[in-house]
C-alpha positions as semicolon CSV with decimal commas, in nm:
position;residue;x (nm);y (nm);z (nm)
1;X;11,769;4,601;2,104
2;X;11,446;4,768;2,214
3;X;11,192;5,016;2,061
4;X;11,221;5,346;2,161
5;X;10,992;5,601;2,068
6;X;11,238;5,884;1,969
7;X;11,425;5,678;1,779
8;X;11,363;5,659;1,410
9;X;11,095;5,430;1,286
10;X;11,229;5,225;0,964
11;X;10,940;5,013;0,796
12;X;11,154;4,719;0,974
13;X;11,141;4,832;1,327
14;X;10,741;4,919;1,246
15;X;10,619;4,610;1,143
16;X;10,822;4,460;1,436
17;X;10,657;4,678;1,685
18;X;10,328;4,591;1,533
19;X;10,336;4,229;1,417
20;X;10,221;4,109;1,753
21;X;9,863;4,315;1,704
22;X;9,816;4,162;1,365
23;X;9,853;3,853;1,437
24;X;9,669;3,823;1,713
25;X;9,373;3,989;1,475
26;X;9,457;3,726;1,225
27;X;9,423;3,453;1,480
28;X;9,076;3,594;1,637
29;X;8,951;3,605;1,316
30;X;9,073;3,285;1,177
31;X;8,909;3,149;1,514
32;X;8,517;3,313;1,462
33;X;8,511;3,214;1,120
34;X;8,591;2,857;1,221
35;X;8,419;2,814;1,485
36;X;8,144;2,969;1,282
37;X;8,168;2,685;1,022
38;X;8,169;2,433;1,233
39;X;7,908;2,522;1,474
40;X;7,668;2,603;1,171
41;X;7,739;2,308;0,983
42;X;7,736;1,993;1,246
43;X;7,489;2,208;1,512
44;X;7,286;2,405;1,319
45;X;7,136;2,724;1,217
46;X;7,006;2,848;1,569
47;X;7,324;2,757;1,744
48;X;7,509;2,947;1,481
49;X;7,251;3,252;1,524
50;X;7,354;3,217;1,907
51;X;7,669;3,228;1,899
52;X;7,645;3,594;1,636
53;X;7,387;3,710;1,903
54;X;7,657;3,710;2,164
55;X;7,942;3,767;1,986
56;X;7,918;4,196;2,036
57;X;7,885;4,131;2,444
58;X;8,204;3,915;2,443
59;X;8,349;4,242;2,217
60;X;8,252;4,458;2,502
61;X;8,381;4,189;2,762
62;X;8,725;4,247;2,609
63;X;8,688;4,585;2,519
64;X;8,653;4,664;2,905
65;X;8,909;4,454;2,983
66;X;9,175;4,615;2,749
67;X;9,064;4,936;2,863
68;X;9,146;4,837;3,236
69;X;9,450;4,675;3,172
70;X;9,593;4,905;2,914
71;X;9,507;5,206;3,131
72;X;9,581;5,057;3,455
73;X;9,921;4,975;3,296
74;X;10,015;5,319;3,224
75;X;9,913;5,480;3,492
76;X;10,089;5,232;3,708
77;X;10,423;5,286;3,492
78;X;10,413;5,631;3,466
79;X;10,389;5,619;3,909
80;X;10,690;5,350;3,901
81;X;10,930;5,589;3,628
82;X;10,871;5,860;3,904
83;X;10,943;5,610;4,195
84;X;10,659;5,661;4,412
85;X;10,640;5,267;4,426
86;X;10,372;5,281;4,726
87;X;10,155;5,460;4,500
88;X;10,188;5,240;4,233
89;X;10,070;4,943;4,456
90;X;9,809;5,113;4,577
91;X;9,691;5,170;4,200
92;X;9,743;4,817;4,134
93;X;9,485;4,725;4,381
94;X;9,233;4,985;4,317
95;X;9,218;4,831;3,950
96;X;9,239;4,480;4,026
97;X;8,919;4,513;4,299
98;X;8,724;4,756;3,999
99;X;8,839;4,492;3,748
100;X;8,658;4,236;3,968
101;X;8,372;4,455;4,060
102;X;8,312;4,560;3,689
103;X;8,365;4,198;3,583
104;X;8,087;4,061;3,803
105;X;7,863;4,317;3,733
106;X;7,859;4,202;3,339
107;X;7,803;3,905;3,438
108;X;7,553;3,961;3,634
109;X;7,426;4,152;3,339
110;X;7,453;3,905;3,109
111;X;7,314;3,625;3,343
């Protein structure tokens, strides 16, 4: 049974569609905090100041990532749905090579 969106939404079928977001938050955030801990108590205090220096450029790492992928995924749907399949693979391409292009250009950046 899937989700459809003009279907109505019972606080069941919400928290379904949603779960999946939360606890992937829940995990991320269970991870900083321990890693956090452990890298300020056996490492030390500049290692842990490090690791919170670089913490918003991984943020925009993903954030540009998500934005490319969730993006790239719609468009490239919304091309299949309509069956212009050529189109679509062409799409696919175009944000695979940006993907890569942006990618090494933050990394460059961050070198």
């Amino acid at each position: 049974m899937g989700i459809e969106i003009s279907s109505h939404f019972s606080y069941r079928k919400l928290m379904r569609f949603v779960f999946p977001s939360i606890a992937t938050m829940i995990f991320l955030s269970t991870y900083s905090i321990i890693d956090g801990f452990f890298v300020s108590n056996y490492v030390g205090d500049r290692a842990f100041a490090a690791i919170n220096l670089i913490f918003p450029a991984l943020g925009i790492f993903g954030c540009v990532g998500a934005v490319i992928g969730a993006g790239g995924s719609a468009l490239i749907g919304k091309r299949l749905g309509q069956q212009r399949i050529e189109e679509a693979c062409s799409l696919f391409s175009s944000l695979s090579l940006a993907g890569l292009a942006i990618g090494v250009v933050l990394a460059a950046c961050a070198w």
